[in-house]
C-alpha positions as CSV (number, residue, x, y, z in Angstrom):
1,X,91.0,104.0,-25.7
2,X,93.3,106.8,-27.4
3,X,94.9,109.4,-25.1
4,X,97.4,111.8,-26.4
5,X,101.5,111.4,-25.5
6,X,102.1,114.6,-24.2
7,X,105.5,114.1,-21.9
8,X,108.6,112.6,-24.0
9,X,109.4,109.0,-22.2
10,X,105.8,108.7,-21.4
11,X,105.2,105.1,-20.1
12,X,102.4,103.0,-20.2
13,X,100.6,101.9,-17.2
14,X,97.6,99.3,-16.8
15,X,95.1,99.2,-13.6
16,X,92.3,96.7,-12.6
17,X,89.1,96.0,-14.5
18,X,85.8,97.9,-14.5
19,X,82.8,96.0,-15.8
20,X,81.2,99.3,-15.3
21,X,83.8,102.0,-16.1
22,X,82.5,105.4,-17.3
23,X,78.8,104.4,-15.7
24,X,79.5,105.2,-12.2
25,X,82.1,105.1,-9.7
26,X,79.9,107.5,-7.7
27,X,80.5,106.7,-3.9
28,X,84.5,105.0,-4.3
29,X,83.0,101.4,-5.4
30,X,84.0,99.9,-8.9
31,X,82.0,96.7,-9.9
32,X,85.5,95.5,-10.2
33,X,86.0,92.0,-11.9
34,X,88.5,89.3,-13.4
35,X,89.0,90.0,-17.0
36,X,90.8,88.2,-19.9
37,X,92.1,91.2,-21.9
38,X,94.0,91.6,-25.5
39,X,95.6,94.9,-24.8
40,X,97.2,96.3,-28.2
41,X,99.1,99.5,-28.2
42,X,99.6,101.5,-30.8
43,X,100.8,105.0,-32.2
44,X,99.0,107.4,-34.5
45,X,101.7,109.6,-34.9
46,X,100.1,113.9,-35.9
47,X,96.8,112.7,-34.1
48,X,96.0,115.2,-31.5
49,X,93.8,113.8,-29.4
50,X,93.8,116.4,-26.1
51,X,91.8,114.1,-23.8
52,X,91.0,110.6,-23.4
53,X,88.4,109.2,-26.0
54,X,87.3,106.0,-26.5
55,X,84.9,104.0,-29.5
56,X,83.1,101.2,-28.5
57,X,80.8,99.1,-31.3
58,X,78.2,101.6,-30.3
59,X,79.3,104.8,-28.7
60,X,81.9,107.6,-29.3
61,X,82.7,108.2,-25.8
62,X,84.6,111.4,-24.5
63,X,86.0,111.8,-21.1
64,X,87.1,114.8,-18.7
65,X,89.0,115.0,-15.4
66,X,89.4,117.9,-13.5
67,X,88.0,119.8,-10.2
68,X,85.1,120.9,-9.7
69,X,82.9,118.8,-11.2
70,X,81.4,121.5,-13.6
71,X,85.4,121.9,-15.4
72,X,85.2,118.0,-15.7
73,X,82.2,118.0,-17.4
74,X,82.6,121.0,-19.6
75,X,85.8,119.2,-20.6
76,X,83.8,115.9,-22.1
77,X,81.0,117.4,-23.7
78,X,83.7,120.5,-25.4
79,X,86.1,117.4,-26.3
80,X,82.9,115.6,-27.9
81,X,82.1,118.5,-29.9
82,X,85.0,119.2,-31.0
83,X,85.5,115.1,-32.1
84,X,82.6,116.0,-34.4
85,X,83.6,118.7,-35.8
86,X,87.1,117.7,-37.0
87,X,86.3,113.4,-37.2
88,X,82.8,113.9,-38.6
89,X,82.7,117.3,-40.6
90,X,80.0,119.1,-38.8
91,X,79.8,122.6,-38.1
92,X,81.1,123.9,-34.7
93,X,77.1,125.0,-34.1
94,X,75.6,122.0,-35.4
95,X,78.5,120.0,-33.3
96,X,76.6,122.1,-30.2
97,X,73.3,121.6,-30.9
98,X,73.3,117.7,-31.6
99,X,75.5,117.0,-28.9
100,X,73.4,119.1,-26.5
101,X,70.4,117.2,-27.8
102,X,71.6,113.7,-27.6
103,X,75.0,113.0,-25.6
104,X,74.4,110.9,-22.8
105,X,76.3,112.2,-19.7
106,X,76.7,109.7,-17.2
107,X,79.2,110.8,-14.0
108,X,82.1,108.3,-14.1
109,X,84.3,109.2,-11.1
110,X,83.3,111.8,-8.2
111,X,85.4,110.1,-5.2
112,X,88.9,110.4,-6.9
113,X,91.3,113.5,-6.7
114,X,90.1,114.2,-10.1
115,X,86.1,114.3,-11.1
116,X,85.8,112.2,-14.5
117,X,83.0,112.5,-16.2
118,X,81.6,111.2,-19.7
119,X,79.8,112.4,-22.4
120,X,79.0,110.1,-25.1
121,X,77.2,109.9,-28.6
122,X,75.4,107.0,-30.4
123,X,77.5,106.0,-33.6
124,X,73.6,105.1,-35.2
125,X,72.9,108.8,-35.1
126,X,76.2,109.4,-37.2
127,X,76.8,109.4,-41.0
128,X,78.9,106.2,-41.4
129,X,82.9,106.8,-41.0
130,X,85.8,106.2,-39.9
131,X,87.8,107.9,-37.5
132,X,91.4,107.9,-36.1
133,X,92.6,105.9,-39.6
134,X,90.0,103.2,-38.8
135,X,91.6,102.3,-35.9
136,X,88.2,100.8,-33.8
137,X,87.6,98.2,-36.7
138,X,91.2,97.0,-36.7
139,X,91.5,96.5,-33.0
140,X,88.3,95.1,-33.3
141,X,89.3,92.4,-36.0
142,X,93.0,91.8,-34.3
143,X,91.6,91.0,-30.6
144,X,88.8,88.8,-32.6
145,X,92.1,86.7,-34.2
146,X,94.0,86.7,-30.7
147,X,91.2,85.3,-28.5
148,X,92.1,82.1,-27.0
């Protein structure tokens, strides 16, 4: 996941796993599980990232938390676009138009303070590259090395 610092002293803080997180924590239950975990933290230092995005082996996955629901889901799919636009090269308008026409927008959270929800992009519709300094392929190699 990469989420911006934006407080000096920011700490770090860890919570319980999700086997579903991002797919629906509609009505306040998780599937909550057990997890082994490699956590690895590290710091891209002049890499704005304004809200939380995440890159899994398949997906470029945006998130947005706010009230009402409509601010926290204008906040993903903007955040997507705008991932495009600076990580991928496309125009602001094309950004629009192929994220309108294939982001999947699942709600993640709507029982919390904050709505979350999720807008996300397949990486096999994307001209091949790498973003945040390649940073998906290295965690992915490093927690493949540190797997007990």
């Amino acid at each position: 996941m990469l989420s911006g610092v934006n407080v000096e002293g920011a700490l770090l803080s860890l919570g319980d796993g999700h086997a579903r997180q991002g797919e629906g924590e509609t009505r306040g239950v998780a599937v909550e599980c057990a997890m082994n975990t490699v956590v690895i933290v590290d710091l891209l230092k002049d890499v704005v990232t304004p809200w939380r995005r995440m890159e899994s082996d398949a997906h470029l996955i945006s998130t947005g938390s706010a009230r009402p629901l409509e601010d926290a889901f204008r906040i993903s799919q903007l955040d997507l676009v705008q991932w495009l636009v600076r990580g991928y090269g496309f125009s602001e308008l094309d950004a629009y138009q192929f994220a309108t026409q294939a982001v999947e927008s699942p709600s993640a959270i709507v029982c919390d303070t904050d709505y979350t929800c999720v807008a996300k992009l397949r990486k096999e519709w994307l001209p091949a590259r790498e973003t945040y300094r390649g940073l998906h392929a290295w965690l992915r190699e490093t927690a493949r090395t540190l797997r007990i």
